[in-house]
VOSE-704860 format. One record per residue (C-alpha): chain; residue in one letter; z negated, x negated, y negated; residue number from 1. Coordinates in steps of 0.02 Angstrom, whole numbers. Each point is the difference from the previous one (the first is absolute). Layout:
<sites>
@kette: A&rest: a&Z: Z&X: X&Y: Y&nr: NUM
...
</sites>
This chain:
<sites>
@kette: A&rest: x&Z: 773&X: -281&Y: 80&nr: 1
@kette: A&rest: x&Z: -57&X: 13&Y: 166&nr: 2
@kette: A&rest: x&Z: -194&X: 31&Y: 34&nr: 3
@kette: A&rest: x&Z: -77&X: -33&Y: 173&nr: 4
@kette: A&rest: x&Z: -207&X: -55&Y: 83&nr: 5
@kette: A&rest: x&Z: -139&X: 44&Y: -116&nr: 6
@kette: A&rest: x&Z: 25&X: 48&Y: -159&nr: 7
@kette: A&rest: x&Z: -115&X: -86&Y: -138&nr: 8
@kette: A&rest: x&Z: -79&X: 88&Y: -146&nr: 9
@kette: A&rest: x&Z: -99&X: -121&Y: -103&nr: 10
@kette: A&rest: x&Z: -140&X: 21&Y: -109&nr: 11
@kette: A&rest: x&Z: 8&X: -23&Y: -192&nr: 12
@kette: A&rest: x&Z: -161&X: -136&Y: -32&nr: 13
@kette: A&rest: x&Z: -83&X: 20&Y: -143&nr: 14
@kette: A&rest: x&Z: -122&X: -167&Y: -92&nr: 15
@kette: A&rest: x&Z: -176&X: 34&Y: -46&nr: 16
@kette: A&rest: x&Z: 65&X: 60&Y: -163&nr: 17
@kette: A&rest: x&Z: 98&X: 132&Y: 82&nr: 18
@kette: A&rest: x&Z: 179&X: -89&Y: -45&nr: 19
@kette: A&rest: x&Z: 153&X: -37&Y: 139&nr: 20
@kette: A&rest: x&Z: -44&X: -148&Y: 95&nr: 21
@kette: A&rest: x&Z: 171&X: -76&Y: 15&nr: 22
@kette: A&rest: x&Z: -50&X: -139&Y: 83&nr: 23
@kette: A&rest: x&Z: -89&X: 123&Y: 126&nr: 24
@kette: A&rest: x&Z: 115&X: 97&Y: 29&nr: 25
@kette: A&rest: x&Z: 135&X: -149&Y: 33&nr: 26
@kette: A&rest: x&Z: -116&X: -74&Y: 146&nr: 27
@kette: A&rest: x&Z: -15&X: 194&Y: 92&nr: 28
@kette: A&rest: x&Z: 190&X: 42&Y: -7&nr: 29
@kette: A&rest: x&Z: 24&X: -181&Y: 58&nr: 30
@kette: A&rest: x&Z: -126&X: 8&Y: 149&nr: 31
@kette: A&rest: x&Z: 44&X: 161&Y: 46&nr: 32
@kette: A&rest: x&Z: 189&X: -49&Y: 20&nr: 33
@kette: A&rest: x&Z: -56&X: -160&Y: 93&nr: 34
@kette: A&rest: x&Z: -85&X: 104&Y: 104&nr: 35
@kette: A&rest: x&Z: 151&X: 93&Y: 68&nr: 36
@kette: A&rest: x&Z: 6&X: 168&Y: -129&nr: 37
@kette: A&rest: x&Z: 188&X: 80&Y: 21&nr: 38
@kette: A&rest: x&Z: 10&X: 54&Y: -193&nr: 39
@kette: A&rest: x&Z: -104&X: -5&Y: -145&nr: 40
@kette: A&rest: x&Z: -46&X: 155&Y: -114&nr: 41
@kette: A&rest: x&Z: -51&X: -32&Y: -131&nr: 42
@kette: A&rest: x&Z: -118&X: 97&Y: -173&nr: 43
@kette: A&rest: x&Z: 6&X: 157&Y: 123&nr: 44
@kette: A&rest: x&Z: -126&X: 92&Y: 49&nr: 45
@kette: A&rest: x&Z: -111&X: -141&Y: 92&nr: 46
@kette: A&rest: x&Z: 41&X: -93&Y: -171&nr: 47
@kette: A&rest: x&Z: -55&X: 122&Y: -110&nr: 48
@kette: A&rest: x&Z: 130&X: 45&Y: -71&nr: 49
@kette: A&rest: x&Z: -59&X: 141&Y: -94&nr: 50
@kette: A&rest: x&Z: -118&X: -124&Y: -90&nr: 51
@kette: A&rest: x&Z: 125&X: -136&Y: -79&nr: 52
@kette: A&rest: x&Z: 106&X: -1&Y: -175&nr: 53
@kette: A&rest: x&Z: 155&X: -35&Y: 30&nr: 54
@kette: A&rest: x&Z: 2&X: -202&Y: -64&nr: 55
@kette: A&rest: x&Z: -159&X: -10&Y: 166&nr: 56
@kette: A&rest: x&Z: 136&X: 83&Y: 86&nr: 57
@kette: A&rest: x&Z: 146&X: -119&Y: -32&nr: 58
@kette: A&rest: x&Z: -114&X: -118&Y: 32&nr: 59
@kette: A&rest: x&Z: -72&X: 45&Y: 154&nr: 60
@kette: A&rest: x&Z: 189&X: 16&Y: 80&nr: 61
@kette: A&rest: x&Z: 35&X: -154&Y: -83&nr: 62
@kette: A&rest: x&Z: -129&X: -115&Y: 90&nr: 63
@kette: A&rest: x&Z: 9&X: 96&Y: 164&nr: 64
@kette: A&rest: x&Z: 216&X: -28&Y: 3&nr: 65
@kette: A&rest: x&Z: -61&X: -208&Y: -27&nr: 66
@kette: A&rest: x&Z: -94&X: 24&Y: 114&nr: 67
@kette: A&rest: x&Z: 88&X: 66&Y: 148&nr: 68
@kette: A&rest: x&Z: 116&X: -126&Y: -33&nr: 69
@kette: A&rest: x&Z: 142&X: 116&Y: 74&nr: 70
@kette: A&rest: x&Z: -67&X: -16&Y: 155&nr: 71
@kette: A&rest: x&Z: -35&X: 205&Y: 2&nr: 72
@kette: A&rest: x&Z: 63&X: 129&Y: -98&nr: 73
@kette: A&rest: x&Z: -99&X: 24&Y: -150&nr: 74
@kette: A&rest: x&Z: -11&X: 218&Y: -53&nr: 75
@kette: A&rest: x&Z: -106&X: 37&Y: -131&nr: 76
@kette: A&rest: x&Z: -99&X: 173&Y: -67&nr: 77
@kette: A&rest: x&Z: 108&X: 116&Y: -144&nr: 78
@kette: A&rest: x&Z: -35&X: 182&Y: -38&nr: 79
@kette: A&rest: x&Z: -123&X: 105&Y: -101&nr: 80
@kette: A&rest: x&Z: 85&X: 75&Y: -176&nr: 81
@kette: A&rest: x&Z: 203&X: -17&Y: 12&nr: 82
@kette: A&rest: x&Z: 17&X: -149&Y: -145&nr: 83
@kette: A&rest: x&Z: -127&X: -97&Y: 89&nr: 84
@kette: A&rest: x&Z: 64&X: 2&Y: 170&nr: 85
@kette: A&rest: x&Z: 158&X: -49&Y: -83&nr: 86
@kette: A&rest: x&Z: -82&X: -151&Y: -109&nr: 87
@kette: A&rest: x&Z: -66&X: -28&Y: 174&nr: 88
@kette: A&rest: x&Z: 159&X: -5&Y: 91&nr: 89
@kette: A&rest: x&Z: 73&X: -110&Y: -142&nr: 90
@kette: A&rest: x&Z: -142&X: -135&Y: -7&nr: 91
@kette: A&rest: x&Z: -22&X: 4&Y: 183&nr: 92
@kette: A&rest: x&Z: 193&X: -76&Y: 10&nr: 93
@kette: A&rest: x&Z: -25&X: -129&Y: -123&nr: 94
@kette: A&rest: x&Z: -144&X: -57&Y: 78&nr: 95
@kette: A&rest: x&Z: 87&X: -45&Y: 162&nr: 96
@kette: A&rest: x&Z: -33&X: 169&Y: 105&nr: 97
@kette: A&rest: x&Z: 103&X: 44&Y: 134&nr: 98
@kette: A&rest: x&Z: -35&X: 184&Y: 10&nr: 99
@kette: A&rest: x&Z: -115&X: 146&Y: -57&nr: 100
@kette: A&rest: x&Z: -115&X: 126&Y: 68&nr: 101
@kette: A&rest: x&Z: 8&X: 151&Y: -95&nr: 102
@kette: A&rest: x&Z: -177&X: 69&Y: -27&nr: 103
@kette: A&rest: x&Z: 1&X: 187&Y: -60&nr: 104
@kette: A&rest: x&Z: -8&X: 68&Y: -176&nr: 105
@kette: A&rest: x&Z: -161&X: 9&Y: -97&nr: 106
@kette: A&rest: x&Z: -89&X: 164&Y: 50&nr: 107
@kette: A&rest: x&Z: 116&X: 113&Y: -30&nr: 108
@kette: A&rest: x&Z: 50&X: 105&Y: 172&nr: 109
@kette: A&rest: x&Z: 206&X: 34&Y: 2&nr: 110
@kette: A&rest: x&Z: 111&X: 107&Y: 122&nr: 111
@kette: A&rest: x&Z: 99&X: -135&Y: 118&nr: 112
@kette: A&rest: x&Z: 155&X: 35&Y: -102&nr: 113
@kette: A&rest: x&Z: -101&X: -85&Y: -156&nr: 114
@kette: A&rest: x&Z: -61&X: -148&Y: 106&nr: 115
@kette: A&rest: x&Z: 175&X: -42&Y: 56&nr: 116
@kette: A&rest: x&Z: 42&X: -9&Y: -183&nr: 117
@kette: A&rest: x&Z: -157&X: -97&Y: -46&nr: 118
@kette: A&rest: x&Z: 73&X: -114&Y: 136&nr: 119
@kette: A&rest: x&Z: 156&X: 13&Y: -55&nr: 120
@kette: A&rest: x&Z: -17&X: -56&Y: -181&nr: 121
@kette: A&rest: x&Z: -139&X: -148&Y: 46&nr: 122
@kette: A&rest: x&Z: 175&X: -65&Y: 124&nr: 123
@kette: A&rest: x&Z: 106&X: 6&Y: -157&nr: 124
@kette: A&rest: x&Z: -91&X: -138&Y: -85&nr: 125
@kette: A&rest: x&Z: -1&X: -129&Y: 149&nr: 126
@kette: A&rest: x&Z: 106&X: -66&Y: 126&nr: 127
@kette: A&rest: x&Z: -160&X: -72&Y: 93&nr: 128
@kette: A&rest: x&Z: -7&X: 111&Y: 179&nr: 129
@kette: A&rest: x&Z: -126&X: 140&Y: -13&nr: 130
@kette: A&rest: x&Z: -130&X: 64&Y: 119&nr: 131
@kette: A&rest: x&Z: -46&X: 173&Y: -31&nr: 132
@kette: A&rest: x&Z: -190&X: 32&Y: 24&nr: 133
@kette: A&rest: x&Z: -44&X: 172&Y: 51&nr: 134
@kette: A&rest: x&Z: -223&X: 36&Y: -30&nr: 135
@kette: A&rest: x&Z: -89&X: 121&Y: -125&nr: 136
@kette: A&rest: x&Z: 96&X: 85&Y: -109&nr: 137
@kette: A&rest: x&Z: 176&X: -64&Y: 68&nr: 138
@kette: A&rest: x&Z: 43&X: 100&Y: 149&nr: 139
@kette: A&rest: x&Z: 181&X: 29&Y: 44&nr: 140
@kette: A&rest: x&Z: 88&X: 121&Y: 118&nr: 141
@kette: A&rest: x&Z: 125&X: -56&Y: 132&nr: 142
@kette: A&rest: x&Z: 162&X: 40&Y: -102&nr: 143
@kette: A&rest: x&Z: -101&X: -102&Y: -154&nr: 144
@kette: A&rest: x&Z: -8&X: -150&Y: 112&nr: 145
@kette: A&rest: x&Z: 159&X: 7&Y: 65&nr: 146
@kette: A&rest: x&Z: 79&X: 23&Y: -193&nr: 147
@kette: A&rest: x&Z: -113&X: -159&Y: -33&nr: 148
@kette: A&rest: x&Z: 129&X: -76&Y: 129&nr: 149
@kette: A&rest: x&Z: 129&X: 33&Y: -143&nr: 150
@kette: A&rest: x&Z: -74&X: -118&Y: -113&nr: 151
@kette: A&rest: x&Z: 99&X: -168&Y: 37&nr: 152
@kette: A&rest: x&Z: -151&X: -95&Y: -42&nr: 153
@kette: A&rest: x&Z: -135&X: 94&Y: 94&nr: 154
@kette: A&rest: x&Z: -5&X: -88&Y: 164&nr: 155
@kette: A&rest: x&Z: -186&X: 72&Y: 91&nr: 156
@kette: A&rest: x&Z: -119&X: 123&Y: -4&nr: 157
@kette: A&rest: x&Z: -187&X: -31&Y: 24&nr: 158
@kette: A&rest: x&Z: -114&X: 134&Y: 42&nr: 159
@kette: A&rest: x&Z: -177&X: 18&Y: -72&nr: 160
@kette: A&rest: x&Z: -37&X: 190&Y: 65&nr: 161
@kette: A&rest: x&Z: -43&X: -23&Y: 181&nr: 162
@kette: A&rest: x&Z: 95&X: 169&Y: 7&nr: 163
@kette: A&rest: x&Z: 80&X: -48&Y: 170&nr: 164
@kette: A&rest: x&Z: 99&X: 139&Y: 32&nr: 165
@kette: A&rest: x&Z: 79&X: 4&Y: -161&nr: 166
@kette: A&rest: x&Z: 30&X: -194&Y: 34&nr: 167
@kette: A&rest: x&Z: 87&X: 46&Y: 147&nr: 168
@kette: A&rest: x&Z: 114&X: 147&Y: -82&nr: 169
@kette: A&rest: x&Z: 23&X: -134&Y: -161&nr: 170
@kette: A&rest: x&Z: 65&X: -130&Y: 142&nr: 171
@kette: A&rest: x&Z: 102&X: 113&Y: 97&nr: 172
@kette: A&rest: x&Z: 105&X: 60&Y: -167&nr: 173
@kette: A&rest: x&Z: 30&X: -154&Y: -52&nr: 174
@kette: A&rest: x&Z: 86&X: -87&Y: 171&nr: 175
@kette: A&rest: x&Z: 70&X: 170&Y: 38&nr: 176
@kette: A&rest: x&Z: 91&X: -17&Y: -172&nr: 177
@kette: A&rest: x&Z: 67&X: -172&Y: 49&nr: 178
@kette: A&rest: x&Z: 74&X: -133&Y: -121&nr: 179
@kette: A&rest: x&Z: -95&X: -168&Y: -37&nr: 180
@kette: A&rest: x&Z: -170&X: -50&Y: 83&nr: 181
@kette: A&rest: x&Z: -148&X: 65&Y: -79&nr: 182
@kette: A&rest: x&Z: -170&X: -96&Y: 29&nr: 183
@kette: A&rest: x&Z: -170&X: 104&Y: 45&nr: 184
@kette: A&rest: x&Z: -173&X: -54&Y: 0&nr: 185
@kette: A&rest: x&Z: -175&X: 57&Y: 8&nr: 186
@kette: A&rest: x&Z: -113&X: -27&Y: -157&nr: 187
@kette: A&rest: x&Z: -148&X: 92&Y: 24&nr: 188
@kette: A&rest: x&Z: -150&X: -110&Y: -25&nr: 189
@kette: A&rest: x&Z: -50&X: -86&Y: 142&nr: 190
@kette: A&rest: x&Z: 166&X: 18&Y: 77&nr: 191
@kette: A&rest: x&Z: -50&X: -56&Y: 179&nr: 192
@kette: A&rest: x&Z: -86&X: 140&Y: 28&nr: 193
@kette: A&rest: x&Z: 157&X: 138&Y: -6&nr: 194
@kette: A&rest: x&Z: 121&X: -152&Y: 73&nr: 195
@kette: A&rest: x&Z: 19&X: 91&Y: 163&nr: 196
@kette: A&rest: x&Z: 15&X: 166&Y: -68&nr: 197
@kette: A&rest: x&Z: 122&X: -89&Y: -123&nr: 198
@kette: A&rest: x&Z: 91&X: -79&Y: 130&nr: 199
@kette: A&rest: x&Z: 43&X: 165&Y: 130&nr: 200
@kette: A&rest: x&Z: 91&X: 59&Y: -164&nr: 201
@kette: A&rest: x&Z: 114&X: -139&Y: -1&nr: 202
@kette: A&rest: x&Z: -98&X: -85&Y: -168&nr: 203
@kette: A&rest: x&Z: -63&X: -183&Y: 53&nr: 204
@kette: A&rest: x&Z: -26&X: -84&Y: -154&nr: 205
@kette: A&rest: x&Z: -154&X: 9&Y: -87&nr: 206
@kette: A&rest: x&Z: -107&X: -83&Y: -121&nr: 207
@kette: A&rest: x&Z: -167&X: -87&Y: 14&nr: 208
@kette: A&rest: x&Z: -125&X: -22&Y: -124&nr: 209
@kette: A&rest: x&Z: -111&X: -80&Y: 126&nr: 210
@kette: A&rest: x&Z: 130&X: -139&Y: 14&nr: 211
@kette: A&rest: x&Z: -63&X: -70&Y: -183&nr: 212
@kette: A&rest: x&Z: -172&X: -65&Y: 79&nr: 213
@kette: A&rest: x&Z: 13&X: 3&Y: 182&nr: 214
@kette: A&rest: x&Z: 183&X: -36&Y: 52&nr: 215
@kette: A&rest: x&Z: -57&X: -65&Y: 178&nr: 216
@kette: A&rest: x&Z: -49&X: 192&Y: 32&nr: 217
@kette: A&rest: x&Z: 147&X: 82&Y: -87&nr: 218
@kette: A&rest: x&Z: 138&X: -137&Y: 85&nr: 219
@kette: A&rest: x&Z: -108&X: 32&Y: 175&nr: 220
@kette: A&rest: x&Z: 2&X: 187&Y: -16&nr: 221
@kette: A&rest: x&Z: 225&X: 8&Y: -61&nr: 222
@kette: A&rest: x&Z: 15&X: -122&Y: 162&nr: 223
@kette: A&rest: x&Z: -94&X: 96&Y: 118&nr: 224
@kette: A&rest: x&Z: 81&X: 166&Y: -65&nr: 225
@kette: A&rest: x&Z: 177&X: -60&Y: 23&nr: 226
@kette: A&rest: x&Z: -27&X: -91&Y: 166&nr: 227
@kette: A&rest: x&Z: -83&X: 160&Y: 57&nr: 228
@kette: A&rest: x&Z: -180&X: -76&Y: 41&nr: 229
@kette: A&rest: x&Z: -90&X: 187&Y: -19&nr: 230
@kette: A&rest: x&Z: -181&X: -87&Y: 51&nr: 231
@kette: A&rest: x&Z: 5&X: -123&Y: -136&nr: 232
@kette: A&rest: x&Z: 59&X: 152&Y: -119&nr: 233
@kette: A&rest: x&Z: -119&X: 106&Y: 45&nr: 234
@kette: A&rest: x&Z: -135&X: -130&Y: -10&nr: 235
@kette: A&rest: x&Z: 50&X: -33&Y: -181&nr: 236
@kette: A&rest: x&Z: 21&X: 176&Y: -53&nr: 237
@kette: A&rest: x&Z: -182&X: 38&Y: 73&nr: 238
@kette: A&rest: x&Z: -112&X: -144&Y: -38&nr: 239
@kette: A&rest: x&Z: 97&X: -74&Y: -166&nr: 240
@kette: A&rest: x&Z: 132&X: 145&Y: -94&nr: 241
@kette: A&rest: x&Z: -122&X: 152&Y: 38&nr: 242
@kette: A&rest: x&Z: -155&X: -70&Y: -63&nr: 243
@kette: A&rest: x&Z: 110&X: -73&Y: -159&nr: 244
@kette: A&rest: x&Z: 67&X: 178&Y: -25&nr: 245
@kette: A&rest: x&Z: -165&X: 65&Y: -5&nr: 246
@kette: A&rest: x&Z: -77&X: -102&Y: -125&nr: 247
@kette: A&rest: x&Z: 148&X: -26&Y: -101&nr: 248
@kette: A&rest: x&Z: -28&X: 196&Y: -23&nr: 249
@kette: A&rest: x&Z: -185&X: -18&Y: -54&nr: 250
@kette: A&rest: x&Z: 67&X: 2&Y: -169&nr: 251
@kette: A&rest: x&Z: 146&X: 36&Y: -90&nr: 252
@kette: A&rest: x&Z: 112&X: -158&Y: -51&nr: 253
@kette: A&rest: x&Z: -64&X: -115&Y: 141&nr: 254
@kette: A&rest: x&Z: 187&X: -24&Y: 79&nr: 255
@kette: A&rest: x&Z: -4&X: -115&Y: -161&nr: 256
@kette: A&rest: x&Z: -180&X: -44&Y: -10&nr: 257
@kette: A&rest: x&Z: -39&X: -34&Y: 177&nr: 258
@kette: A&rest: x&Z: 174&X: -139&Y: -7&nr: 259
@kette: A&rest: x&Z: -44&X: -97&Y: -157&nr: 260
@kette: A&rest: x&Z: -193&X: -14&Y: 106&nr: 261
@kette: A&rest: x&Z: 89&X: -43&Y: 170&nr: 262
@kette: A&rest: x&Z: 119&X: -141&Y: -109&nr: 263
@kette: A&rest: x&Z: -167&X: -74&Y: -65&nr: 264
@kette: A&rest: x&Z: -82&X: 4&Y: 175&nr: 265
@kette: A&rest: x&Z: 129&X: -101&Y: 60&nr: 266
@kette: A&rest: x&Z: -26&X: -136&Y: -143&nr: 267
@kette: A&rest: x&Z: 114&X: 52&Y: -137&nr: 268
@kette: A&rest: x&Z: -112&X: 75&Y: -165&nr: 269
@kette: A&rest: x&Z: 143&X: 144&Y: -57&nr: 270
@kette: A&rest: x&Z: -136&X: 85&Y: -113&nr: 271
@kette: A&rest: x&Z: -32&X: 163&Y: -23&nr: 272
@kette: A&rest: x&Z: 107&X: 169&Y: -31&nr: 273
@kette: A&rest: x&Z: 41&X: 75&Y: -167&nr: 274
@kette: A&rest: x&Z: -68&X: 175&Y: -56&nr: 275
@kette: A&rest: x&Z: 19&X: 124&Y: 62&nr: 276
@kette: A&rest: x&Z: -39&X: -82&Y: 172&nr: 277
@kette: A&rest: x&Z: -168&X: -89&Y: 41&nr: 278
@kette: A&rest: x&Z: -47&X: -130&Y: 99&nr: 279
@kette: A&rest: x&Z: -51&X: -3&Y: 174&nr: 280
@kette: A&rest: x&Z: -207&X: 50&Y: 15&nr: 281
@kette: A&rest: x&Z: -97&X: -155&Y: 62&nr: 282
@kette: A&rest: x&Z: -47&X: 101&Y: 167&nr: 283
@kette: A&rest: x&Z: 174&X: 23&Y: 31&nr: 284
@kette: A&rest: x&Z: 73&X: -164&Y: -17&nr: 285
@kette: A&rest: x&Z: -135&X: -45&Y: 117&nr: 286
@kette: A&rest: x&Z: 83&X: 114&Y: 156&nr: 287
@kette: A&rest: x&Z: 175&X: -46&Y: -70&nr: 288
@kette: A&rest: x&Z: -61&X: -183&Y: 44&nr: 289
@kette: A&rest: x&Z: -41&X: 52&Y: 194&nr: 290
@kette: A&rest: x&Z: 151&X: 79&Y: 17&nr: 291
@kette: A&rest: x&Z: 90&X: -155&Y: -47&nr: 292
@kette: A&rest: x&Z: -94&X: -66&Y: 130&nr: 293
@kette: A&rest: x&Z: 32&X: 111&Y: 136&nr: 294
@kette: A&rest: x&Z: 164&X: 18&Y: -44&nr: 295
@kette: A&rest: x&Z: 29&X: -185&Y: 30&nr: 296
@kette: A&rest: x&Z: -105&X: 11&Y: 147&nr: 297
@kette: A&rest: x&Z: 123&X: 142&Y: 88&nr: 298
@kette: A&rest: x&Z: 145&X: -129&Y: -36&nr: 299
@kette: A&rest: x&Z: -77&X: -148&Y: 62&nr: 300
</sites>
């Protein structure tokens, strides 16, 4: 499993009635692949993961492998409490998944020798690849992530911190250590704006939640980053990504919110988000539709 361009984490869309919307959900993962996404994740974060049973869940990783068509590779959300993220890993295989990312446990806070083991035991109950995802209460130490490297299954590690010097020590250990290749990549929400800090420590992948309702920015920004166009970068990261980042942080939960509003600005109804999140405030939908604007604008 090989993961490469912009990295797609789709929404979850809810009907009126606040059920899945298979149907939905089949027509975003489909578009979004069509529109040139280089892997599909799946009930993660974006997805709300935190907020489906575990027959949604199936479900949800169900429709998006159809969809994808195995055009991508199709990852999909596990973690929380041990037995679930090993239902998780389970269901996630049998419903055509071709990898994982690890979430952390539920609440607790563990020393890095515990997390390795958390990781450990979740890897016992799947062959599917795993991506570890370091945020929150998951942080590992450099000799944790390079005993991760141990695991046969556990092919990446994502980082959710924005801790970049411990990103760089995490990254050093590892390739210093040697063996198989080991794939890095930024997750913090609203990626773009740490890609070039991401990218002078070697780390060049990197998720993008604003890829689910305005891939013409997100596939602009990747291009200009790797063909080294630093005016069109800038441009983005001033009048699009830092205006985003600042509303997005009006309110707690609106790296979900603010999505599932951008997806229905674009012309696709996703609903709204489950408890404990809430939807995106009138006023603010309102500026998240002129940044669309501008954003397209800046890319022509």
């Amino acid at each position: 499993m090989r993961l490469d361009g912009v990295l797609f984490f789709p929404v979850t869309p809810f009907d009126s009635g606040g059920e899945l919307a298979g149907d939905v959900l089949a027509r975003h993962v489909a578009r979004g692949v069509a529109d040139g996404a280089g892997g599909v994740f799946a009930a993660c974060g974006t997805g709300e993961f935190n907020a489906l049973g575990i027959d949604e869940y199936e479900r949800v990783v169900r429709i998006s492998a159809e969809s994808a068509g195995g055009r991508v590779p199709v990852l999909s959300g596990a973690g929380g409490p041990l037995p679930y993220a090993r239902e998780c890993a389970r269901r996630a295989a049998a419903a055509g998944a071709d990898g994982l990312l690890l979430l952390p446990p539920y609440l607790v806070s563990a020393p890095a020798e515990g997390l390795v083991r958390y990781v450990r035991e979740v890897a016992a109950a799947t062959d599917l690849p795993i991506i570890v995802y370091q945020r929150a209460n998951a942080r590992f130490t450099p000799a944790a992530a390079v005993a991760l490297t141990g695991i046969a299954n556990v092919v990446g590690f994502k980082d959710g911190l924005g801790d970049v010097d411990l990103m760089q020590r995490i990254v050093l250990a590892v390739r210093e250590a040697g063996g198989r290749d080991f794939t890095f990549f930024n997750g913090l929400p609203t990626a773009e704006m740490t890609v070039p800090a991401y990218r002078g420590i070697g780390v060049n992948l990197y998720s993008s939640a604003v890829f689910c309702f305005l891939p013409e920015v997100a596939l602009a920004f990747h291009k200009a980053v790797n063909a080294g166009d630093d005016d069109l970068v800038n441009r983005l990261l001033s009048r699009f990504y830092r205006p985003l980042v600042e509303l997005r942080d009006l309110v707690p939960g609106y790296a979900v919110s603010l999505i599932k509003a951008g997806v229905a600005l674009r012309g696709l109804d996703a609903g709204g988000v489950r408890p404990p999140l809430v939807d995106a405030a009138p006023e603010h939908v309102a500026r998240l539709e002129k940044l669309i604007a501008t954003g397209l604008d800046v890319v022509g």
